[in-house]
BAPARO-840843 format. One record per residue: residue in one letter; x, y, z of N, C-alpha, C in turn. Coordinates in steps of 0.02 Angstrom, whole numbers, padded with zeros to 5 digits. Example, Ala and Ser with C-alpha at 12.3 -4.5 7.8 and 13.67 -1.06 7.14 Angstrom:
// residues 2
+--------+--------+--------+--------+--------+--------+--------+--------+--------+--------+
! residu !   n_xx !   n_yy !   n_zz !  ca_xx !  ca_yy !  ca_zz !   c_xx !   c_yy !   c_zz !
+--------+--------+--------+--------+--------+--------+--------+--------+--------+--------+
!      a !  00660 ! -00284 !  00390 !  00615 ! -00225 !  00390 !  00660 ! -00165 !  00390 !
!      s !  00642 ! -00112 !  00354 !  00684 ! -00053 !  00357 !  00645 !  00002 !  00394 !
+--------+--------+--------+--------+--------+--------+--------+--------+--------+--------+
END
This chain:
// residues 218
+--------+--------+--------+--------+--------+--------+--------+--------+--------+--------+
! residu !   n_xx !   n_yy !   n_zz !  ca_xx !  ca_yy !  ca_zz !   c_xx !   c_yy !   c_zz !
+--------+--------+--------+--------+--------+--------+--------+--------+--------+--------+
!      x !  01183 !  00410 !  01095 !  01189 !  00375 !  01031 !  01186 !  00424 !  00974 !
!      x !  01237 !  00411 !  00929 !  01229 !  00449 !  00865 !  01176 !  00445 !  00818 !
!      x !  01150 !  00511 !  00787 !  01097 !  00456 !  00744 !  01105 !  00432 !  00648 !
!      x !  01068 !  00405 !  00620 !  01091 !  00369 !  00597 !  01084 !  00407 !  00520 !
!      x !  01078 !  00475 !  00520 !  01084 !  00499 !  00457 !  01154 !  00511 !  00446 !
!      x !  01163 !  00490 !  00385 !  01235 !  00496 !  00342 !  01272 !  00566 !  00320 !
!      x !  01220 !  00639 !  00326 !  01247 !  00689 !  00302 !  01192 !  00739 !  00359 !
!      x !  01263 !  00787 !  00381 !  01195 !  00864 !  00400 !  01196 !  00837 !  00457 !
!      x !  01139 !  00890 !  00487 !  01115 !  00889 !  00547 !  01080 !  00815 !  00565 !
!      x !  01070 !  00775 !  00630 !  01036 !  00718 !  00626 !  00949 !  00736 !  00626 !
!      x !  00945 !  00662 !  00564 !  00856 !  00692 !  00538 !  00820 !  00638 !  00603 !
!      x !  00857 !  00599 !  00641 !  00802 !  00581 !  00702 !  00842 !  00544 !  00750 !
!      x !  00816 !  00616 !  00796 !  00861 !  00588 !  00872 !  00843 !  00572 !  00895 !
!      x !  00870 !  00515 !  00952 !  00857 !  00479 !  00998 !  00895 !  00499 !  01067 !
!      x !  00841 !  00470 !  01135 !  00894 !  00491 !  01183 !  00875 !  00411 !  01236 !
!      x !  00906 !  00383 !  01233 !  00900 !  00349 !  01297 !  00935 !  00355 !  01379 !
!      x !  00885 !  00353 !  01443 !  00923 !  00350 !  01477 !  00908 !  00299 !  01523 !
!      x !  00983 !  00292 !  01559 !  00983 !  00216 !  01589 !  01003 !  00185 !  01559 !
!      x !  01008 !  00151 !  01497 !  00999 !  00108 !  01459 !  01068 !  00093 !  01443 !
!      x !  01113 !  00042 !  01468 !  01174 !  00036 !  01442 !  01178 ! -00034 !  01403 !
!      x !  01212 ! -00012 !  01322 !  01185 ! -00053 !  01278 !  01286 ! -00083 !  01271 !
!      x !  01277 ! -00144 !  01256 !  01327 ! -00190 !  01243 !  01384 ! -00157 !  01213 !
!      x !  01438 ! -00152 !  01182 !  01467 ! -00119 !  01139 !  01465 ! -00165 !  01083 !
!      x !  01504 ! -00139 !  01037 !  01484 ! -00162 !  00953 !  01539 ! -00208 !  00958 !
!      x !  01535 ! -00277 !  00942 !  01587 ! -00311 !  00912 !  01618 ! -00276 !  00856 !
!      x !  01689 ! -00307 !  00858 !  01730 ! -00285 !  00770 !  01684 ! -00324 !  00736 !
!      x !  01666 ! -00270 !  00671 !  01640 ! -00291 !  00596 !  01573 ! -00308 !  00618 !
!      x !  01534 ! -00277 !  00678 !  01468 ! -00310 !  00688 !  01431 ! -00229 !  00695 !
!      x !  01450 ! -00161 !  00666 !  01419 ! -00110 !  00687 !  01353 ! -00090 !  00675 !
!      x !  01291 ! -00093 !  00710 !  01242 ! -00096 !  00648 !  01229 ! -00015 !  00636 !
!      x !  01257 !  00035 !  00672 !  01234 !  00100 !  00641 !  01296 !  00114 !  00576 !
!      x !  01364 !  00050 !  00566 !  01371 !  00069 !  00519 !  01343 !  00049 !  00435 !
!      x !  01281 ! -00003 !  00463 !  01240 ! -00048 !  00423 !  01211 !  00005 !  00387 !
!      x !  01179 !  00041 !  00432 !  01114 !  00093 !  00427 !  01145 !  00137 !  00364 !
!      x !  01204 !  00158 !  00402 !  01245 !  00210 !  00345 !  01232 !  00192 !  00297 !
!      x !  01279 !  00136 !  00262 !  01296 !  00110 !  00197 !  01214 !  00114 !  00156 !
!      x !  01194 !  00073 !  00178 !  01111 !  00101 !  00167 !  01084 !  00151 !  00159 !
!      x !  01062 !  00190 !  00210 !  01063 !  00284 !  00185 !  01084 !  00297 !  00146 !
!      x !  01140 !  00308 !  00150 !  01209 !  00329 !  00091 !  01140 !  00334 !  00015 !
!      x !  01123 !  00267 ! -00001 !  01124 !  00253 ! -00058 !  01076 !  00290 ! -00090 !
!      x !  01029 !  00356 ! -00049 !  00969 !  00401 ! -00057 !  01014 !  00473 ! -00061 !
!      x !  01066 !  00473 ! -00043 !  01117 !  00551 ! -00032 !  01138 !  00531 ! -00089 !
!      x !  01137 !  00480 ! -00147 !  01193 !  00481 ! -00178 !  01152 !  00479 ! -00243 !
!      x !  01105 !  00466 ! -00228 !  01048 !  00448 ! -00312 !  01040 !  00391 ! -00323 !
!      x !  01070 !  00332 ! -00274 !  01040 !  00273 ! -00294 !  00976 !  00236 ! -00260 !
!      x !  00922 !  00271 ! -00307 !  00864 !  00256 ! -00263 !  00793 !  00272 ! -00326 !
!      x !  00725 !  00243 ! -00313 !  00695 !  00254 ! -00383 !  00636 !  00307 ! -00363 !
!      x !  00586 !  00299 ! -00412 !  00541 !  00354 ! -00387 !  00510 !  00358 ! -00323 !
!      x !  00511 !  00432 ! -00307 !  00472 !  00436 ! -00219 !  00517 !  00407 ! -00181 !
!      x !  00612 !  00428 ! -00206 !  00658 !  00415 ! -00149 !  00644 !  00338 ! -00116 !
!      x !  00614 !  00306 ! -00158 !  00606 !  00220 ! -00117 !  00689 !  00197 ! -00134 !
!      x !  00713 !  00169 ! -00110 !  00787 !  00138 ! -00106 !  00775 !  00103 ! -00155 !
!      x !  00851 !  00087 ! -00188 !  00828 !  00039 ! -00260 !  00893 ! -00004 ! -00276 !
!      x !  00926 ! -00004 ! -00223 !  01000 ! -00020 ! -00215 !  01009 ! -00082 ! -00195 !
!      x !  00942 ! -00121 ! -00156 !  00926 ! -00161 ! -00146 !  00853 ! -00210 ! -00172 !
!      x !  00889 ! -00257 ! -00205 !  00843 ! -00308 ! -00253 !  00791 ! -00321 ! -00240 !
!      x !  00712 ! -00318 ! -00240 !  00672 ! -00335 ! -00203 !  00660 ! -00335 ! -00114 !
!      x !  00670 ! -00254 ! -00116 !  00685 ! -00215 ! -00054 !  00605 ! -00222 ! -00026 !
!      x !  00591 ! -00250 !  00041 !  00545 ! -00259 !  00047 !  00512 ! -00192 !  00076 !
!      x !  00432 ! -00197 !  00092 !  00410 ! -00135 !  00122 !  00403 ! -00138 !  00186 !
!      x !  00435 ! -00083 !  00212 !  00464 ! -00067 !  00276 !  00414 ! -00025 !  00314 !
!      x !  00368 ! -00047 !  00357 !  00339 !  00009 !  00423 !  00366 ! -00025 !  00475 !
!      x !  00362 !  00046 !  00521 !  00389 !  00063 !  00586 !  00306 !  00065 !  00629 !
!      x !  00320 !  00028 !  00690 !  00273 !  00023 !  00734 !  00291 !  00039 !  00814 !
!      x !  00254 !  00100 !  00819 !  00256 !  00117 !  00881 !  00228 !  00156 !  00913 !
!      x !  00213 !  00147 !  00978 !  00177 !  00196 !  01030 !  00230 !  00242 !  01056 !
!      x !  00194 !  00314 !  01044 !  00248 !  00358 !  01094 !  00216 !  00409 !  01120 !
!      x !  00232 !  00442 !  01164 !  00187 !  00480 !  01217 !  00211 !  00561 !  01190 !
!      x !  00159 !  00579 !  01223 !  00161 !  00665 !  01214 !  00250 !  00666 !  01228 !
!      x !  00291 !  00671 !  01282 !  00331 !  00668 !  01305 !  00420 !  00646 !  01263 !
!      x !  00379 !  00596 !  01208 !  00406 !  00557 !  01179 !  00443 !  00482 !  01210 !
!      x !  00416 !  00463 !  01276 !  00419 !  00433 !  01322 !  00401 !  00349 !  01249 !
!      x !  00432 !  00307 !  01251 !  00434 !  00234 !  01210 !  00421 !  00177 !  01250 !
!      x !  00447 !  00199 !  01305 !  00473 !  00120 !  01349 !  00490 !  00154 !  01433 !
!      x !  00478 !  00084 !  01468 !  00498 !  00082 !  01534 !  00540 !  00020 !  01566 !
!      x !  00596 ! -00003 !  01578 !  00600 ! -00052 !  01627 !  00609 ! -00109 !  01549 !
!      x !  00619 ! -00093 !  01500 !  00619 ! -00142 !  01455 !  00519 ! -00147 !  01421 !
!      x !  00495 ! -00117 !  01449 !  00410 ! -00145 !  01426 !  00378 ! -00063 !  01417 !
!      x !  00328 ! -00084 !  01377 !  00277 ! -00025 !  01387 !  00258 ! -00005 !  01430 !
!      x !  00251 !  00089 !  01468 !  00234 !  00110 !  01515 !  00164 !  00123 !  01527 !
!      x !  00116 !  00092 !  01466 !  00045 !  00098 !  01483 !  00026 !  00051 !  01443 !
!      x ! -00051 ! -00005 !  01469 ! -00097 ! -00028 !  01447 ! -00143 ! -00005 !  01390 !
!      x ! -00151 ! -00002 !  01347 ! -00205 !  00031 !  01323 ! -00219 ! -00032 !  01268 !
!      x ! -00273 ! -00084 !  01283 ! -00305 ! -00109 !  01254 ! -00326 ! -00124 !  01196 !
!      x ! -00336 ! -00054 !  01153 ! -00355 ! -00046 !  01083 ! -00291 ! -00040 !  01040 !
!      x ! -00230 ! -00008 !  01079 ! -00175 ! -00005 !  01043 ! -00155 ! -00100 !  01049 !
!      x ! -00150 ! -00133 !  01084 ! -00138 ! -00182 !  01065 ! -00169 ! -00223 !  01019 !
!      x ! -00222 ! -00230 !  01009 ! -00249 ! -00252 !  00944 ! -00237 ! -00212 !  00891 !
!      x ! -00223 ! -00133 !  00888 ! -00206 ! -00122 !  00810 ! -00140 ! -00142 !  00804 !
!      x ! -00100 ! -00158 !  00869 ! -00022 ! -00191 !  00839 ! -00037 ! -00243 !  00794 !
!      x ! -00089 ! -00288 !  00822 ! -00096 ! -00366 !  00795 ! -00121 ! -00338 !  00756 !
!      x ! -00170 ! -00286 !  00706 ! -00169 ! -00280 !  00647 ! -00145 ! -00274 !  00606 !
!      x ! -00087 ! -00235 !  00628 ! -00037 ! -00205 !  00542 !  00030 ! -00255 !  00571 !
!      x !  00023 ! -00284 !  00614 !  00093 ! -00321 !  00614 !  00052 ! -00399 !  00575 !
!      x !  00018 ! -00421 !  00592 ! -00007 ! -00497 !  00583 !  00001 ! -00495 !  00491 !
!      x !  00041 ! -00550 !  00469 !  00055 ! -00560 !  00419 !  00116 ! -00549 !  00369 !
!      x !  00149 ! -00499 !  00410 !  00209 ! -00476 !  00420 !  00290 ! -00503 !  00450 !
!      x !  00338 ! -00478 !  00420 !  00394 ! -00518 !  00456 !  00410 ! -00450 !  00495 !
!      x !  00424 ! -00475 !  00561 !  00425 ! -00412 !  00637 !  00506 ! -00420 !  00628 !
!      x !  00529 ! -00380 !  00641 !  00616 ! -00363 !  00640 !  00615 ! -00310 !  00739 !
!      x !  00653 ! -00352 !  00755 !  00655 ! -00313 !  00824 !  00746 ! -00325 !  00853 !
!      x !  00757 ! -00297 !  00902 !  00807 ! -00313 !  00946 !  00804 ! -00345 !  00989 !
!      x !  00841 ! -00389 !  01027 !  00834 ! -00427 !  01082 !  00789 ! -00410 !  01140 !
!      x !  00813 ! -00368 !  01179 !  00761 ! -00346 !  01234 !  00678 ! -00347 !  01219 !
!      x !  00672 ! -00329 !  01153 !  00600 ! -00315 !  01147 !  00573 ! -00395 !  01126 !
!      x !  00616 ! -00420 !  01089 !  00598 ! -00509 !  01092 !  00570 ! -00541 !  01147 !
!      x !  00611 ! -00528 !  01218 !  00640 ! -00557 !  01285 !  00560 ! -00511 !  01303 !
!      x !  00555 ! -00445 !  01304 !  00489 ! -00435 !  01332 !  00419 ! -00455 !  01320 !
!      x !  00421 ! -00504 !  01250 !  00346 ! -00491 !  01229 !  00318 ! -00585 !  01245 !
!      x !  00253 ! -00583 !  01250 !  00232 ! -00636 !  01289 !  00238 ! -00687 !  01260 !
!      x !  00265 ! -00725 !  01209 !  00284 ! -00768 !  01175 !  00287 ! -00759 !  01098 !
!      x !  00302 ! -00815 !  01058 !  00301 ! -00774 !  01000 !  00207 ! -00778 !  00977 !
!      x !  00188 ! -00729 !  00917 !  00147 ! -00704 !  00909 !  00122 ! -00738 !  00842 !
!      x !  00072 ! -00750 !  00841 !  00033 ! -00796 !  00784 !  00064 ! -00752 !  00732 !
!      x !  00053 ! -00806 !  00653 !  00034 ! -00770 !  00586 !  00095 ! -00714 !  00592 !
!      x !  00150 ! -00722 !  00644 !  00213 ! -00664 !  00615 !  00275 ! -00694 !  00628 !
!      x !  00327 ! -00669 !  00558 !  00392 ! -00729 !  00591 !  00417 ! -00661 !  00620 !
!      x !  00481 ! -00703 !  00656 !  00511 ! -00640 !  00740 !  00592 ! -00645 !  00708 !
!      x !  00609 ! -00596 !  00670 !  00667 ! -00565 !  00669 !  00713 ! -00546 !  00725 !
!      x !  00773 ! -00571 !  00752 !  00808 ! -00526 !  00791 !  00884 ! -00511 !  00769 !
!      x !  00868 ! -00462 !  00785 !  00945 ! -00405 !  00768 !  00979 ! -00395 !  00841 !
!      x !  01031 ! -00451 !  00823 !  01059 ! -00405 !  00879 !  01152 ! -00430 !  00874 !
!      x !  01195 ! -00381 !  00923 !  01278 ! -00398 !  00938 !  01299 ! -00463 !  00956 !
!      x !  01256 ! -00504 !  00994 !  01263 ! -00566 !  01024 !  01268 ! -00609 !  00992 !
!      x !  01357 ! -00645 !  00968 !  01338 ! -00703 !  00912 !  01337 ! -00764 !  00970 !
!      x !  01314 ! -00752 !  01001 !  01301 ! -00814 !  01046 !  01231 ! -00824 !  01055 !
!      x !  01178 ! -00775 !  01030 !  01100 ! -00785 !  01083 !  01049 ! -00819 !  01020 !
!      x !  01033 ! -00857 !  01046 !  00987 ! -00889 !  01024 !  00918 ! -00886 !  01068 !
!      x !  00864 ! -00892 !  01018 !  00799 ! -00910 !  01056 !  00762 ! -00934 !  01027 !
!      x !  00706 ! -00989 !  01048 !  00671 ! -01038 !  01015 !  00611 ! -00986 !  00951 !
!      x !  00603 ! -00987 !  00888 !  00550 ! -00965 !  00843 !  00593 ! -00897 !  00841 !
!      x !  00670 ! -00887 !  00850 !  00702 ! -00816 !  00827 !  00732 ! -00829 !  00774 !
!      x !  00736 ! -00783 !  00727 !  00794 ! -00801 !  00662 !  00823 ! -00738 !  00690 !
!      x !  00886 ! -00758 !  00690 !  00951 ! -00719 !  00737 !  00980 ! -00676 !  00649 !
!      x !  00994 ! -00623 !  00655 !  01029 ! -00597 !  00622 !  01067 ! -00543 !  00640 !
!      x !  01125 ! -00492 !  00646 !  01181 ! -00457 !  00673 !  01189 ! -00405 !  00626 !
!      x !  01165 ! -00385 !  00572 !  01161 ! -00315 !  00521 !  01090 ! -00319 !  00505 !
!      x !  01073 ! -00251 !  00478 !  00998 ! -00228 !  00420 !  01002 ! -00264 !  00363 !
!      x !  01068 ! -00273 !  00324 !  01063 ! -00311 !  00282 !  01036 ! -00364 !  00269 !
!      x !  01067 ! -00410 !  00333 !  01062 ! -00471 !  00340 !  00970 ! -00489 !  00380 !
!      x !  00941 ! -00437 !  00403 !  00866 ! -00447 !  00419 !  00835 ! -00424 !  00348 !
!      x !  00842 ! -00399 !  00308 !  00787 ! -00373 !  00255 !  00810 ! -00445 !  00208 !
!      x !  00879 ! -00470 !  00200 !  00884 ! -00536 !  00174 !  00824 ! -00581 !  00169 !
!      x !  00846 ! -00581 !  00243 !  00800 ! -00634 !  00262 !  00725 ! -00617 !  00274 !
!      x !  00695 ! -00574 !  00264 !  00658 ! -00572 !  00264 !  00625 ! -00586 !  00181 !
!      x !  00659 ! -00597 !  00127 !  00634 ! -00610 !  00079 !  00582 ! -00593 !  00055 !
!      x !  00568 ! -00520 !  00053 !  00534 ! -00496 !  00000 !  00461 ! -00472 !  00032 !
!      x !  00438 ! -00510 !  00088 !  00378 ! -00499 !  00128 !  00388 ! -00433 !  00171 !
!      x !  00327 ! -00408 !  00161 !  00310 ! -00342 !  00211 !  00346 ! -00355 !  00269 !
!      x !  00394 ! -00287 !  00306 !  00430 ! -00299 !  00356 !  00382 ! -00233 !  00410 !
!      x !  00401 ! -00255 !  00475 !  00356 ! -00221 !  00515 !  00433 ! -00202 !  00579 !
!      x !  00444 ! -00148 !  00598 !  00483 ! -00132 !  00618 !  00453 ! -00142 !  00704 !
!      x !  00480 ! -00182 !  00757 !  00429 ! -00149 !  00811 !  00470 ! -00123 !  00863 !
!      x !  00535 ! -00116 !  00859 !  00589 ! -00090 !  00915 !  00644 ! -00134 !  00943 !
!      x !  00667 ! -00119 !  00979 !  00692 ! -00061 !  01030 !  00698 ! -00005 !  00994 !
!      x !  00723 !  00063 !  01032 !  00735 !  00121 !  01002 !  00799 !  00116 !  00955 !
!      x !  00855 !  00060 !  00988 !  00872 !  00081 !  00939 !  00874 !  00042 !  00866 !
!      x !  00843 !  00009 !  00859 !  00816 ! -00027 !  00804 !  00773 !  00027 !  00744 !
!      x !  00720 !  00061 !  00802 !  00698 !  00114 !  00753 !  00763 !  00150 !  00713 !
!      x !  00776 !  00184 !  00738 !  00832 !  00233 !  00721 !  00880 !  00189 !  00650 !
!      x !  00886 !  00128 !  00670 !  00920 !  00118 !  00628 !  00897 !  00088 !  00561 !
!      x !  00823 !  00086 !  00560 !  00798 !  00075 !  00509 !  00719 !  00131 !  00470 !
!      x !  00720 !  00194 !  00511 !  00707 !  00246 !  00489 !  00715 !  00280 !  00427 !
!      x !  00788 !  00269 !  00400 !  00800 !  00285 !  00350 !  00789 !  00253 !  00277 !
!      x !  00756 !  00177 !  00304 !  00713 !  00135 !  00249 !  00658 !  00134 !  00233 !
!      x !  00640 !  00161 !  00288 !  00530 !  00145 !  00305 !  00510 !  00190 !  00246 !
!      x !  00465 !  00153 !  00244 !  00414 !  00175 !  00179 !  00347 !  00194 !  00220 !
!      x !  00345 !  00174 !  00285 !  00287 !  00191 !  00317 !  00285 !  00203 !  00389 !
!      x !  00269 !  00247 !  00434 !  00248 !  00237 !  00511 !  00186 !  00234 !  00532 !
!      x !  00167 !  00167 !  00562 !  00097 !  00165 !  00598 !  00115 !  00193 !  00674 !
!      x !  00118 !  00246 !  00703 !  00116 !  00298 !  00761 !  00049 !  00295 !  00815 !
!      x !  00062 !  00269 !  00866 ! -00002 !  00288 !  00914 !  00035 !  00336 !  00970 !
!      x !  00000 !  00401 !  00953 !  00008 !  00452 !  00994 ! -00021 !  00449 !  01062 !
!      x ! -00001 !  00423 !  01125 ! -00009 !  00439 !  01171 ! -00014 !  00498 !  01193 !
!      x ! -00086 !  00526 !  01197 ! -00068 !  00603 !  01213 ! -00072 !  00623 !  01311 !
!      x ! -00019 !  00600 !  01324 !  00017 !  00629 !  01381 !  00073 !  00599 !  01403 !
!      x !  00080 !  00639 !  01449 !  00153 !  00647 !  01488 !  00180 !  00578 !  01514 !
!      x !  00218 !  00527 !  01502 !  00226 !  00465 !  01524 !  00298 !  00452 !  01566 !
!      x !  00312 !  00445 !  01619 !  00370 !  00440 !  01666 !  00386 !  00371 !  01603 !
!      x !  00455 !  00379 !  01618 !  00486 !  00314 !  01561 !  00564 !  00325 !  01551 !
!      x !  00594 !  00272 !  01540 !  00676 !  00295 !  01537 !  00709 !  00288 !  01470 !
!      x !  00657 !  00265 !  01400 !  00677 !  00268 !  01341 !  00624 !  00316 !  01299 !
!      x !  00665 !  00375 !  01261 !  00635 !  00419 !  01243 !  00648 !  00440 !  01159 !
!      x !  00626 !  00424 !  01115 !  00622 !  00449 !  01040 !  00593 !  00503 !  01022 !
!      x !  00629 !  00551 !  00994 !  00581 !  00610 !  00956 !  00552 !  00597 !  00898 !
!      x !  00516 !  00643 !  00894 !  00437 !  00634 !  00845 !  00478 !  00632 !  00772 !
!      x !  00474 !  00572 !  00727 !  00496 !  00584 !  00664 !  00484 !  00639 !  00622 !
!      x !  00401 !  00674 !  00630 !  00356 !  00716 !  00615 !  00399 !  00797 !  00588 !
!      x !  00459 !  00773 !  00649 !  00508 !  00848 !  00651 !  00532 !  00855 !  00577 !
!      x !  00548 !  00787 !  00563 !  00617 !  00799 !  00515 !  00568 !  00845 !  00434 !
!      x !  00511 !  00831 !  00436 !  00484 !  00869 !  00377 !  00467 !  00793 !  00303 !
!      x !  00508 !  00738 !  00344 !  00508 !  00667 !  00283 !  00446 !  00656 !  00270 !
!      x !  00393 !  00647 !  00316 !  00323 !  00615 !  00336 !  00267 !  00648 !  00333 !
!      x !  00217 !  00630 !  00295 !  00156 !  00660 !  00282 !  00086 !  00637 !  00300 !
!      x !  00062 !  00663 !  00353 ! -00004 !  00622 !  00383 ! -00046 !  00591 !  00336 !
!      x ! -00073 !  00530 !  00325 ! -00120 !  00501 !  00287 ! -00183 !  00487 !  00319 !
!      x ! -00175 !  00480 !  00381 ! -00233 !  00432 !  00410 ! -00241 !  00466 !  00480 !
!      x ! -00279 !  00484 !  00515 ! -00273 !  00477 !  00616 ! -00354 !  00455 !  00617 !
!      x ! -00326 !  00419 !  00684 ! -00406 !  00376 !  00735 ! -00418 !  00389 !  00794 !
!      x ! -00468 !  00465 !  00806 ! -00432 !  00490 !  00893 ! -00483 !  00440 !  00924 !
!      x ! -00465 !  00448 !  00988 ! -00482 !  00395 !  01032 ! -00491 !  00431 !  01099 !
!      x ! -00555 !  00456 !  01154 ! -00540 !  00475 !  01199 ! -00497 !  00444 !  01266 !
!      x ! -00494 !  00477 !  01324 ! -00470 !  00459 !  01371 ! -00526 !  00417 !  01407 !
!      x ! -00523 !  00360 !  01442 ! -00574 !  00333 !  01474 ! -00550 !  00278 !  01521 !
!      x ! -00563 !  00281 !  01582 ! -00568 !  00210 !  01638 ! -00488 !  00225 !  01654 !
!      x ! -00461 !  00302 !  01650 ! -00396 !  00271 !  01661 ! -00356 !  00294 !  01614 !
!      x ! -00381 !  00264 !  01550 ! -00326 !  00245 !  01504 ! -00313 !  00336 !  01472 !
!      x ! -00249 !  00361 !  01446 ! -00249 !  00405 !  01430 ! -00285 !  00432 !  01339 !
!      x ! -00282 !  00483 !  01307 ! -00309 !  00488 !  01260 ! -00269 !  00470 !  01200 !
!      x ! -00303 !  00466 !  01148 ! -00219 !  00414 !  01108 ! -00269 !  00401 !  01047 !
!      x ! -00193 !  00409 !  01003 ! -00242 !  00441 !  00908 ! -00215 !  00404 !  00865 !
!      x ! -00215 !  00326 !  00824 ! -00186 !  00283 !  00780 ! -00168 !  00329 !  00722 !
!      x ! -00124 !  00349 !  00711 ! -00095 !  00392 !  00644 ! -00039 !  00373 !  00595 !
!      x ! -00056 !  00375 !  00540 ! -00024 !  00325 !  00488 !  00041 !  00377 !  00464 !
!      x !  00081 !  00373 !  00435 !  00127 !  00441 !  00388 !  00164 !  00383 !  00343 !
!      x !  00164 !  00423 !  00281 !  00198 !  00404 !  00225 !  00259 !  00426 !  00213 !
!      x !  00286 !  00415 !  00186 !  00347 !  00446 !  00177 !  00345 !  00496 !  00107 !
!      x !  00382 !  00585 !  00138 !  00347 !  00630 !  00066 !  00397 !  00596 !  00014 !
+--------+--------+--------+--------+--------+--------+--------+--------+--------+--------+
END
């Protein structure tokens, strides 16, 4: 997959493998969503601290995700580890929030989730699912999301394609090596993101060692 910066070298790659994703309907591309969007920060239309401004009551955008030393995201469609405490800080910074995801990650999670409405983005103008507001561009999810804090929670390529909006990443560093067949590199690379916050956490009963870390956007 290409990634979704508009100029230069790409500022965040992705690699999936295995993973064979639908092709794009005509007029349904969403990495050419992403573009038009980007675009509007390469070009100067955007206000202080590079926040996008191109869009009217652009809501605030974090990205939520666990990723492993490895950069390991996902397995089999689901998370490749348990870790207990990371699931309750999801339900923290997501609860209250409108969650923007892709299908698969909808289809994996155990029903819908109190106190959050469930965005889905996806190619399929056919899929419906009960408590989904279906939408097919970025545009058309930050729409609708009307103005309320948006919480990004995946697939990969969902990240990617809304990276170039986030105003924030809540990051739980899995620190080790995780077998897995969907893999994201560390945003951390591109030089955008500036640590605000980390919560280390040892290794224990199993579970590996793993550090809640916030980044802003510089």
């Amino acid at each position: 997959m290409e990634a979704a910066a508009p100029i230069g070298k790409p500022r965040y790659d992705i690699r999936t493998v295995g993973d064979r994703r639908l092709p794009a309907e005509p007029g349904t591309d969403l990495i050419d969503q992403a573009l038009r969007i980007a675009h509007a920060r390469t070009v100067g239309i955007s206000g202080a601290g590079g926040q996008i401004a191109c869009m009217a009551n652009r809501p605030r955008i974090t990205l939520v995700v666990a990723r492993a030393t490895n950069g390991v995201i996902g397995r089999d469609g689901d998370l490749p580890w348990r870790i207990s405490a990371d699931l309750k800080h999801f339900k923290r910074v997501t609860t209250g929030t409108v969650m923007i995801m892709g299908r698969r990650t909808f289809d994996s999670l155990p029903g819908l989730l109190p106190g959050r409405r469930h965005i889905v983005l996806t190619r399929d103008r056919s899929w419906s699912a009960e408590g989904a507001e279906v939408v097919h561009s970025v545009d058309e999810a930050l729409t609708l999301a009307g103005g309320e804090p948006v919480s990004i929670i995946g697939g990969a390529e969902i990240f990617e394609l809304f990276l170039p909006l986030a105003d924030r990443i809540e990051i739980t560093d899995v620190l080790a090596d995780i077998d897995g067949d969907t893999v994201l590199a560390d945003p951390r690379d591109s030089g955008d993101w500036r640590e605000v916050a980390r919560e280390e956490h040892a290794a224990e009963d199993g579970t590996p060692a793993f550090a809640f870390v916030t980044l802003d956007r510089v």
